[in-house]
BAFIDREN-201367 format. One record per atom (N, C-alpha, C, O): residue in one letter; x, y, z. Coordinates in steps of 0.05 Angstrom, whole numbers, plus 5000, padded with zeros to 4 digits. Example, Ala and Ser with C-alpha at 12.3 -4.5 7.8 and 13.67 -1.06 7.14 Angstrom:
REM residues 2
A526448865156 A524649105156 A526449345156 A528549345169 S525749555142 S527349795143 S525850015157 S526850235161 
//
This chain:
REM residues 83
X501749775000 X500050005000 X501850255000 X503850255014 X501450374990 X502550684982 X501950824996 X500150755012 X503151094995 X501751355011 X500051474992 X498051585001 X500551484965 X497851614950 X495551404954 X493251484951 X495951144961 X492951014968 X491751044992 X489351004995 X493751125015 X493351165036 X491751435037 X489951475054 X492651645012 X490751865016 X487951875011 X486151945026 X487851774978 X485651634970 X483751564994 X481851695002 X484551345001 X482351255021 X481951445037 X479651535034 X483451565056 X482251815067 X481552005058 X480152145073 X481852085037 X479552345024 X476952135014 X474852255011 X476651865010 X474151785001 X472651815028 X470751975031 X473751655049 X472051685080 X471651985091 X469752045106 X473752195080 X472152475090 X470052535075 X467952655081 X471152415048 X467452515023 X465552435040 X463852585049 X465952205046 X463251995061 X461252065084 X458752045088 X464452175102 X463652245121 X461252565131 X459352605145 X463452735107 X461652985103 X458652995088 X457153185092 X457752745071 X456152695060 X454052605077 X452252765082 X454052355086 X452852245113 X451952465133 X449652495139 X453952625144 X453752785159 X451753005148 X450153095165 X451653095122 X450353315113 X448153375104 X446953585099 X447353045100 X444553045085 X441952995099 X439752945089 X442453025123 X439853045143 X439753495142 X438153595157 X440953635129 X441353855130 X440853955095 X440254195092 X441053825078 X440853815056 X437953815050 X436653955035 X436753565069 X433853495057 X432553535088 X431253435105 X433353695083 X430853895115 X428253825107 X426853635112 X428054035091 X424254095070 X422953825084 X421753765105 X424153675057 X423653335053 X423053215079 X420853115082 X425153195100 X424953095124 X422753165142 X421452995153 X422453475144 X420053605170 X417853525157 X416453715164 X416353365142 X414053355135 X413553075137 X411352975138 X416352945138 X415152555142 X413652525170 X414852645188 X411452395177 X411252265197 X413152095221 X413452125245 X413651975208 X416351825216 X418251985230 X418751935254 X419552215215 X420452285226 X419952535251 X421252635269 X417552575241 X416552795273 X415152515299 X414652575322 X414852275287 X414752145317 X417352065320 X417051915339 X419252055315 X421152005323 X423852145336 X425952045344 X422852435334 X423952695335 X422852645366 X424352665385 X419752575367 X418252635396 X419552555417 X420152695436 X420552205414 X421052095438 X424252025435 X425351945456 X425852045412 X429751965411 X430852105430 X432652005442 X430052345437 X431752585462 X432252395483 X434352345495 X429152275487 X428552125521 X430651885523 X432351855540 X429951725502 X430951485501 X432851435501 X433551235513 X435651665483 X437851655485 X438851705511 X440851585519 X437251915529 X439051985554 X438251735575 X439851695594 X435351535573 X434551325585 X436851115586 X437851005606 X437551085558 X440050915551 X442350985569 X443250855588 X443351285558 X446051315577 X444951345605 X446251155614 X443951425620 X443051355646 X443751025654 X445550995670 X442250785643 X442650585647 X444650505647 X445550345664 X446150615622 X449050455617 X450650545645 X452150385656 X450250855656 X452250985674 X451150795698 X453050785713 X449550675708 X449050585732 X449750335734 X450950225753 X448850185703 X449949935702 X452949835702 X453749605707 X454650105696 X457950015701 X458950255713 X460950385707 X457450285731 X459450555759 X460350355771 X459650115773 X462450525782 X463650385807 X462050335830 X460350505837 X462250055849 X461149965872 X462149925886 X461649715898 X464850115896 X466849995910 X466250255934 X467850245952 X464850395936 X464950595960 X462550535979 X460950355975 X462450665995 X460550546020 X457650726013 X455450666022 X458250965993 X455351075994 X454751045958 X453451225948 X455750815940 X455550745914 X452850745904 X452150655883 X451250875923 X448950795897 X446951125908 X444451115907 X447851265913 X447851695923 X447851795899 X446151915886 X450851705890 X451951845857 X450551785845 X449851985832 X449051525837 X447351485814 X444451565822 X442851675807 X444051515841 X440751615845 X440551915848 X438352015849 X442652035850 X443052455852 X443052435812 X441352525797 X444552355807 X445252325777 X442152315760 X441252505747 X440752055763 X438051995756 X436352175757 X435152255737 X435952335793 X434852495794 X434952785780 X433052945776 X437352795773 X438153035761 X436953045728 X435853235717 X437552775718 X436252795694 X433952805680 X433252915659 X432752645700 X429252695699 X427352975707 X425053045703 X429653105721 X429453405731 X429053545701 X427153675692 X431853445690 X432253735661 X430653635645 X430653745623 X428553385649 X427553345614 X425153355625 X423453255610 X424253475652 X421853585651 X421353925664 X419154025663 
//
């Protein structure tokens, strides 16, 4: 493998990347009028922070004597900002 293939491939994955990246911004119009995507706009905010919530409690540390304060102040905190 070469360094001009080495570039290649990295200017194809930044095309890709900028592409991917751009076309939820491209096709706005298109997009705000699907169904689909306004129920799914409704509830992804919740779900994603539901997810990272779980994941943070499911692999915190349990090695301190007050291990389960941090996550339930944490929890509480988040259900705070999303209402």
């Amino acid at each position: 493998m070469t360094a001009l293939d080495v570039t290649w491939g990295i200017l194809a994955m930044g095309a890709v990347t900028w592409w991917l990246r751009g076309l939820p911004f491209f096709a706005e119009r298109w997009l705000r009028d699907r169904p689909i995507v306004q129920r799914i706009a409704s509830f992804l905010p919740a779900a994603v922070m539901a997810i990272l919530v779980v994941h943070s409690v499911a692999t915190g540390q349990h090695h301190s004597a007050l291990w389960p304060l941090p996550e339930i102040a944490c929890i509480l905190l988040v259900v705070a900002l999303q209402w």
